[in-house]
C-alpha positions as CSV (number, residue, x, y, z in Angstrom):
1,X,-8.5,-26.2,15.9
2,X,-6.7,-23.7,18.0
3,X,-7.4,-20.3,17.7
4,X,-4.1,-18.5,17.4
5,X,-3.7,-15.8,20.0
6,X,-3.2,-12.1,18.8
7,X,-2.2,-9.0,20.1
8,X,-3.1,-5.4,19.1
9,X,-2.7,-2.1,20.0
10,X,-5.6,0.0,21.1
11,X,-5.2,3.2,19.1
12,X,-7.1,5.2,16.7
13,X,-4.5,4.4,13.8
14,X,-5.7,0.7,14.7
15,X,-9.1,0.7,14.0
16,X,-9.0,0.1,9.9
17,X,-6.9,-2.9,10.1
18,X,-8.8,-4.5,13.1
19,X,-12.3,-3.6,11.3
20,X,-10.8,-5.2,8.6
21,X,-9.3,-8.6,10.3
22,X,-13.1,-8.9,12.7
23,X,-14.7,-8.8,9.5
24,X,-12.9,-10.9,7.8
25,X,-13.5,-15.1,7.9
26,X,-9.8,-15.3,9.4
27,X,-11.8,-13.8,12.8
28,X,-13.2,-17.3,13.4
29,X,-9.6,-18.4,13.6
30,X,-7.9,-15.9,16.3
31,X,-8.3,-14.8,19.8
32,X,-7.9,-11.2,20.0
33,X,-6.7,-9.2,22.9
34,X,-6.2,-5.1,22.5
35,X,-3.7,-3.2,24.9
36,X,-1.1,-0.5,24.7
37,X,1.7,-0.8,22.4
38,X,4.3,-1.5,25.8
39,X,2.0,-4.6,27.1
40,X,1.3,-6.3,23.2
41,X,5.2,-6.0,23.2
42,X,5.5,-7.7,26.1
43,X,2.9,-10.8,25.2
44,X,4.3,-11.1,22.1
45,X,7.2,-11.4,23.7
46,X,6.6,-14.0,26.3
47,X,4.8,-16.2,24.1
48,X,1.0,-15.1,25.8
49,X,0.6,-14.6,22.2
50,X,1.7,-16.1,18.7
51,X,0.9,-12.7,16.5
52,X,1.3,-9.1,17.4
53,X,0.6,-5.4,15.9
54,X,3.3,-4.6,17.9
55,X,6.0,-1.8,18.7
56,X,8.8,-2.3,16.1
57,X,11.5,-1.3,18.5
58,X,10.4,-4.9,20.6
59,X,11.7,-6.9,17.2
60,X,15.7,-7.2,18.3
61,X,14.5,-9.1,22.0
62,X,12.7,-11.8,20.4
63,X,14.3,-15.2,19.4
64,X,12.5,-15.3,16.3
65,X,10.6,-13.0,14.6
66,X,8.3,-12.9,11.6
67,X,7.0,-10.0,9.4
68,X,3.9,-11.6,8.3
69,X,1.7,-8.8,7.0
70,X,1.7,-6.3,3.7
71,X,0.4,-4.0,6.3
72,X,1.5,-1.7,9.1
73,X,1.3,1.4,11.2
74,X,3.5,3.8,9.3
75,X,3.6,7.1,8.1
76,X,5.9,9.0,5.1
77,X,6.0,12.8,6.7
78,X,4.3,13.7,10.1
79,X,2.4,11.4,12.0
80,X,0.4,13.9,14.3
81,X,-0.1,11.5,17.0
82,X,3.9,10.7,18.3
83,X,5.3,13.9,19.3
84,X,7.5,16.1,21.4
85,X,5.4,18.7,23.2
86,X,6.9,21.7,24.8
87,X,6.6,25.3,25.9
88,X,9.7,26.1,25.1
89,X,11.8,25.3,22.1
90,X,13.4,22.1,22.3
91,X,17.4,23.3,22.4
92,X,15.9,25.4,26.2
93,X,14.2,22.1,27.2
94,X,16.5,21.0,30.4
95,X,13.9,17.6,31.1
96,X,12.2,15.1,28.7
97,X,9.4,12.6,29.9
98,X,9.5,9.9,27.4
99,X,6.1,8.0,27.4
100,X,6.3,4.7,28.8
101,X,3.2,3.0,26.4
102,X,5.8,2.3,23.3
103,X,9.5,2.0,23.1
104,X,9.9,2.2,19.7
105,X,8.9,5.8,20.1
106,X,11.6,6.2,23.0
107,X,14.4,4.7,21.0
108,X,13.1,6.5,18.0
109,X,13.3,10.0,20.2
110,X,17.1,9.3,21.4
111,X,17.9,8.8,17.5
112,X,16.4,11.6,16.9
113,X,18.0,14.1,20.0
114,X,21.8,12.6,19.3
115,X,21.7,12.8,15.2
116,X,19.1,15.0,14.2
117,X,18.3,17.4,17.0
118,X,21.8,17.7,18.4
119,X,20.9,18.6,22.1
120,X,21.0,16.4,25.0
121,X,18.3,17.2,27.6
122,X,17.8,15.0,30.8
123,X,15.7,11.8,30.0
124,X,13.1,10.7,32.7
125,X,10.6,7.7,32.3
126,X,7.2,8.8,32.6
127,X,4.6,7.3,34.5
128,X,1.0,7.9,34.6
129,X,-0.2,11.8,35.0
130,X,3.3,13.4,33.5
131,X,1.6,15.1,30.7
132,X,0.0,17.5,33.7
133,X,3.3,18.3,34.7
134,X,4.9,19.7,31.6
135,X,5.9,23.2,31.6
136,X,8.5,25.5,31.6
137,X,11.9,23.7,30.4
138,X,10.5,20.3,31.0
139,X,8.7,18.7,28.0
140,X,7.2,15.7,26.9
141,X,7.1,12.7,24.6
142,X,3.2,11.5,24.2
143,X,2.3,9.1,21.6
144,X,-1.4,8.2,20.9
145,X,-5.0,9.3,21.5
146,X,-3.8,11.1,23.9
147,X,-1.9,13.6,22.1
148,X,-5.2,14.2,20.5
149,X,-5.2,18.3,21.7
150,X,-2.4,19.2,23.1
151,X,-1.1,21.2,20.6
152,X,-3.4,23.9,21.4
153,X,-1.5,23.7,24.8
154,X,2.0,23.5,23.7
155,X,3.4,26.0,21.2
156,X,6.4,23.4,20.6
157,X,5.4,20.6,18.8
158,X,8.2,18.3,17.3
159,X,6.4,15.5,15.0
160,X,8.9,12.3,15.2
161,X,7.2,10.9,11.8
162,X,8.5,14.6,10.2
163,X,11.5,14.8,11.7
164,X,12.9,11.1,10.8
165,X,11.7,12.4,7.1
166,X,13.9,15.3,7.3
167,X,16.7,13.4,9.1
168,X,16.8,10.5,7.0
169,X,14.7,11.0,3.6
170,X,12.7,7.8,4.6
171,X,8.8,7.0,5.8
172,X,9.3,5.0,9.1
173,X,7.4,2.3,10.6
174,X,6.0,2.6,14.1
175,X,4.0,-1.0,14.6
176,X,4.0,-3.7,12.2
177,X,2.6,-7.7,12.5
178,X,5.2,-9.6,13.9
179,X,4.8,-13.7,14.8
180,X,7.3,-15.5,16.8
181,X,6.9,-18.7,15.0
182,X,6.1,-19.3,11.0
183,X,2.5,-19.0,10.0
184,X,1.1,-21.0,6.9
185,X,1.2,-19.2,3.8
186,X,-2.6,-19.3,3.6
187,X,-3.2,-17.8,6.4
188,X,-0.8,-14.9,5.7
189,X,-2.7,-14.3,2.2
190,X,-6.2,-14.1,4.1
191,X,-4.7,-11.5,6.8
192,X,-3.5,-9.4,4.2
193,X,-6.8,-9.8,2.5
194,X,-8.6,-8.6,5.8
195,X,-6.0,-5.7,6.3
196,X,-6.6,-4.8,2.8
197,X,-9.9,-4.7,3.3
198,X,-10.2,-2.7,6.5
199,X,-8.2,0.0,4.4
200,X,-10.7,0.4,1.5
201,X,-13.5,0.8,4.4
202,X,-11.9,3.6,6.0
203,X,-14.6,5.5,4.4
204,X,-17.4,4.0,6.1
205,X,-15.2,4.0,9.5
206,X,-16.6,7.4,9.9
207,X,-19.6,7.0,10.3
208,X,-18.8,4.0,13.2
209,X,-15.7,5.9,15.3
210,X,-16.7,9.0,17.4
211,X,-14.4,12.4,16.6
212,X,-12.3,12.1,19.8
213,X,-11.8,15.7,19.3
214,X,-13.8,18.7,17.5
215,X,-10.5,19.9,15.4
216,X,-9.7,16.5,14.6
217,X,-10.5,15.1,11.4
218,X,-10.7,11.4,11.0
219,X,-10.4,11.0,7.4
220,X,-7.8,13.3,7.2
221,X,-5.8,11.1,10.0
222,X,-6.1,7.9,8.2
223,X,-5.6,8.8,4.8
224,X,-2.6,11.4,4.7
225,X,-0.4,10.9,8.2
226,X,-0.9,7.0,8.5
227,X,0.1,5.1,5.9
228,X,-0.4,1.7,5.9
229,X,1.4,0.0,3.4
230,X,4.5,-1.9,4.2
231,X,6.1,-1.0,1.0
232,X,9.8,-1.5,-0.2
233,X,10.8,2.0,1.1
234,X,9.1,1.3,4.5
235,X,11.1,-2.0,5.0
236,X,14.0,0.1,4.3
237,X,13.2,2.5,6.8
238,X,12.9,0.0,9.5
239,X,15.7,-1.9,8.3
240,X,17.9,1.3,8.9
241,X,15.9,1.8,12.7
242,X,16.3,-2.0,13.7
243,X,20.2,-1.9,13.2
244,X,20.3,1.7,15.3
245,X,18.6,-0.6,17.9
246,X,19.7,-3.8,17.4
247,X,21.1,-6.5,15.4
248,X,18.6,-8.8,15.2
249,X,16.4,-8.1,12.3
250,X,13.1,-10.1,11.4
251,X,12.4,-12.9,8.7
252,X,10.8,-11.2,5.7
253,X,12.8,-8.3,5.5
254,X,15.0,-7.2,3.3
255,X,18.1,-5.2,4.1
């Protein structure tokens, strides 16, 4: 049999659902490759692979799309690791680096300067080594682990998770499992079995993953600013983000 090819992203908020899925029987049955957010996009895309914990924002360029999963990378509040990060506050900021690892974060940031915001700074790509060049009037969107600290450099941080709360009274979903063709029911039942399972484990997760940093707290991370459920409100939320973006919404969700 086949395995079916999957792609992940490689951050922190990751870990519970992959330790779940590699420790689940459904492991024997998929080839897993982990990257960043902007390159899983793009396999899922061009058919390198058949699954994805993917980008949300990638869901309108695909032909067909598939929510197969119970489970995501969400949050309902502040998500403390997809922020703006300034020196100044953000109606002084003249330039904004948006970071180039996930689009959904990008189109979730030009929502958020036009309707909740209400200023209009100059938008600049970022490449590689940007976050060293904030300062001043020129800040930043970083998304990840490598936010991880940098708000004891920036006095200006603007949480994108918070603010979508405040501007729209909904959680929002950054990631979710996306296929590009149907899956068998079965095997949808045992993933969200594994996912399920990864989430219950979370406690034992820190003893495994490192503290990437000594103010951060792990259990605190995964338990109150990720939430992982992909619950009625959350498919609303990205319902509500995927016709901002586009008009192409995915099989399995509800409007």
């Amino acid at each position: 049999m086949r395995k079916l090819r999957v792609t992940a992203v490689s951050y922190l908020n990751t870990k519970p659902l992959l330790y779940g899925l590699l420790q689940s029987p459904i492991a024997q049955q998929i080839e897993l490759k982990l990257d960043i957010p902007s390159i899983c996009a793009k396999r899922l895309k061009e058919g390198d692979a058949g699954l994805g914990l993917v980008p949300v924002a990638i869901i309108p360029e695909l032909d067909t799309s598939h929510l197969i999963s119970d489970y995501c990378i969400g949050t309902v509040g502040a998500v403390k690791t997809v922020a703006l990060y300034s020196e100044r506050p953000l109606e002084e900021v003249k330039e904004l680096y948006l970071d180039h690892h996930s689009r959904t974060s990008v189109e979730l940031t030009k929502l958020l300067l036009h309707g909740h915001w209400k200023v209009s700074p100059k938008l600049i790509p970022a490449s590689d080594g940007y976050i060293e060049t904030l300062g001043g009037d020129r800040a930043g969107l970083v998304i990840g682990d490598r936010t991880i600290g940098l708000e004891e450099r920036f006095p200006y941080v603007y949480d994108l998770g918070e603010a979508w709360l405040q501007y729209t009274g909904l959680p929002f979903v950054f990631a979710a499992w996306v296929s590009n063709r149907p899956l068998e029911p079965e095997f949808v039942e045992a993933f969200n079995r594994a996912m399920q399972q990864g989430i219950a484990h979370i406690p034992e997760l820190m003893y495994l993953l490192p503290s990437p940093h000594p103010n951060f707290d792990l259990e605190e991370y995964f338990t109150r600013f990720i939430s992982y459920e992909l619950d009625a409100r959350k498919r609303k939320a990205l319902a509500r983000f995927l016709e901002a973006v586009g008009p192409r919404a995915p099989v399995g969700l509800a409007h």
